[in-house]
C-alpha angles and dihedrals in degrees: 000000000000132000116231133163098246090055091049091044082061105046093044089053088067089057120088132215107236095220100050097025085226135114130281095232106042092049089055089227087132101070126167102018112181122188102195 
């Protein structure tokens, strides 16, 4: 099974900020992946 940035986007969307209790992703707080 391959990685791929959509496929990380998703699962960290399903991860919350502590701080905010929102996710990682709609907050934008993830900026520049890069699945090399």
């Amino acid at each position: 099974m391959a990685i791929t940035e959509q496929g990380l986007m998703a699962a960290l969307g399903t991860v919350q900020d502590p701080l905010t209790g929102q996710d990682f992703v709609s907050t934008r707080a993830l900026r520049n992946l890069q699945v090399t």
